[in-house]
C-alpha positions as CSV (number, residue, x, y, z in Angstrom):
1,X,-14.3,2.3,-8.4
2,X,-17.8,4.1,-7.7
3,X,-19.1,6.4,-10.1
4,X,-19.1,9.9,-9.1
5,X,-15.1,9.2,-7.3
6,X,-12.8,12.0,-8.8
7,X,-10.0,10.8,-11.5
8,X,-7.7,11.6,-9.6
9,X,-8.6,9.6,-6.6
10,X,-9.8,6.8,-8.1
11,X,-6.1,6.4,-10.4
12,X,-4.5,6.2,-6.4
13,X,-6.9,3.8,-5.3
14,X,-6.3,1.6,-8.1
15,X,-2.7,1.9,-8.4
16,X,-2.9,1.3,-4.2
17,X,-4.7,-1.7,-5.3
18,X,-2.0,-3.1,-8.1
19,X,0.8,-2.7,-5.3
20,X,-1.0,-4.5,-3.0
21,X,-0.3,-7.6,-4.9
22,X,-1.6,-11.0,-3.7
23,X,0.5,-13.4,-2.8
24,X,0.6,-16.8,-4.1
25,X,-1.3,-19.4,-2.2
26,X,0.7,-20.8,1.0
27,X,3.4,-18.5,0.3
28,X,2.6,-16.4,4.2
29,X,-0.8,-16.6,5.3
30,X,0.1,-13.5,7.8
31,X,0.9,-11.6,5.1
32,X,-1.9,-12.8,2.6
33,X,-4.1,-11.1,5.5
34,X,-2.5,-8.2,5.5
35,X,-2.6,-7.8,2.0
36,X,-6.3,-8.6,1.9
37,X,-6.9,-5.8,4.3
38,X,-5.1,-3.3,2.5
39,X,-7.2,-4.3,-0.3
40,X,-10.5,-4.6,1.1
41,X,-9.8,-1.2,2.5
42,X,-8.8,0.2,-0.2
43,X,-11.4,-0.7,-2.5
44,X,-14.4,0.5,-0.7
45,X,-15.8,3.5,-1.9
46,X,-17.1,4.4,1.4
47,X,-13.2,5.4,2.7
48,X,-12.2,8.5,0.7
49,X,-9.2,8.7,2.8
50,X,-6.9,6.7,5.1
51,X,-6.9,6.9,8.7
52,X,-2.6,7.8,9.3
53,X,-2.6,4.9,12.2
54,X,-3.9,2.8,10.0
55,X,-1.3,3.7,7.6
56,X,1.7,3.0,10.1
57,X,-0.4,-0.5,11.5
58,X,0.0,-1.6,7.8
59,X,3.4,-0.8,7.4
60,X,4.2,-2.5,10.4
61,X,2.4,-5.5,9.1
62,X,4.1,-5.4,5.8
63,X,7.2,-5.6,7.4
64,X,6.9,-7.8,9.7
65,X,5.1,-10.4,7.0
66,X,8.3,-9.6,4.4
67,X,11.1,-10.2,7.1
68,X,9.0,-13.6,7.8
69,X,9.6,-14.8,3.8
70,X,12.4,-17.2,3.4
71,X,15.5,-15.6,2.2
72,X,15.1,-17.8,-0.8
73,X,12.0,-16.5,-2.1
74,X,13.1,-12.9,-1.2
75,X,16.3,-13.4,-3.5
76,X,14.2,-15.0,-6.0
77,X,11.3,-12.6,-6.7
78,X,14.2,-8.9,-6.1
79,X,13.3,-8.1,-9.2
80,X,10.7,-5.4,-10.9
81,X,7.3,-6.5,-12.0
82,X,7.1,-9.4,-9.0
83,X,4.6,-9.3,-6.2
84,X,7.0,-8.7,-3.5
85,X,8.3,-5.2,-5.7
86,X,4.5,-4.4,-5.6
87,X,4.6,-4.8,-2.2
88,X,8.1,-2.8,-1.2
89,X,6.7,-0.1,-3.2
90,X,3.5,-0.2,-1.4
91,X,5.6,-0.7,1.9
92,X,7.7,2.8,0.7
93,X,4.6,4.5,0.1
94,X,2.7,4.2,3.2
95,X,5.7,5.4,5.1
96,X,5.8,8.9,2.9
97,X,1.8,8.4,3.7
98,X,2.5,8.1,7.5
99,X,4.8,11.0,7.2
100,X,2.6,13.1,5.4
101,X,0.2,12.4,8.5
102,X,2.1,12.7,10.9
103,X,4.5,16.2,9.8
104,X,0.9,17.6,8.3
105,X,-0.5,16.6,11.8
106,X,-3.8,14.6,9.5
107,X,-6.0,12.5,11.1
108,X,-6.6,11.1,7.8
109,X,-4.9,10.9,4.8
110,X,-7.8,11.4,1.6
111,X,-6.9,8.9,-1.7
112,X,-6.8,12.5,-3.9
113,X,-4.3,14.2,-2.1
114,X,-1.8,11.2,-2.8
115,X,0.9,11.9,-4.5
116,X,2.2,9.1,-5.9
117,X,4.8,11.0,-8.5
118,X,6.8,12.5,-5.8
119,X,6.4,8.9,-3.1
120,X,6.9,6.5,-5.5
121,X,9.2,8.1,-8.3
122,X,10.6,11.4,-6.4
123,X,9.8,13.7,-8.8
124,X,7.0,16.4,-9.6
């Protein structure tokens, strides 16, 4: 992250970033791309926040791409520590991120004011 991007913010973006988990090659090219958005987007120091539709276009994305996986490789990877986790628990925190924009009525959603603890975990 860019110098000068508070602790806090920049602990979001990256852990954003580790749940955003590439895929392996050939696995779902749609998904790869959405994936590679999400992290492009992420990672730019220019965004300090999240625009909320582009919150609910990624979680749209993300689950469209993970209904597309065959339900082999979906039973295979249900496990913790896999890319697909990363990516469920990406999927779960963009819709408390979407929420948060939508019930806060925010245009935008800034990486500080995440609150991962309480989206990801459920506690404070």
């Amino acid at each position: 992250m860019e110098a000068g991007v508070p602790a806090h913010e920049a602990a979001n973006r990256d852990l954003l970033t580790t749940l955003a988990a590439p895929l392996p090659p050939g696995t779902n090219d749609e998904l790869s791309q959405t994936i590679e958005k999400i992290r492009t987007y992420i990672a730019d120091p220019a965004h300090r926040s999240v625009p909320g539709e582009l919150v609910h276009e990624w979680r749209v994305a993300l689950d469209r791409g993970h209904r597309r996986l065959p339900a082999e490789t979906v039973r295979a990877l249900r496990r913790p520590g896999t890319w697909l986790d990363h990516q469920m628990r990406l999927a779960h925190l963009l819709t408390h991120l979407g929420a948060d924009s939508y019930w806060g009525e925010q245009d935008n959603v800034p990486f500080s004011e995440i609150d991962t603890a309480v989206h990801l975990w459920g506690h404070r």
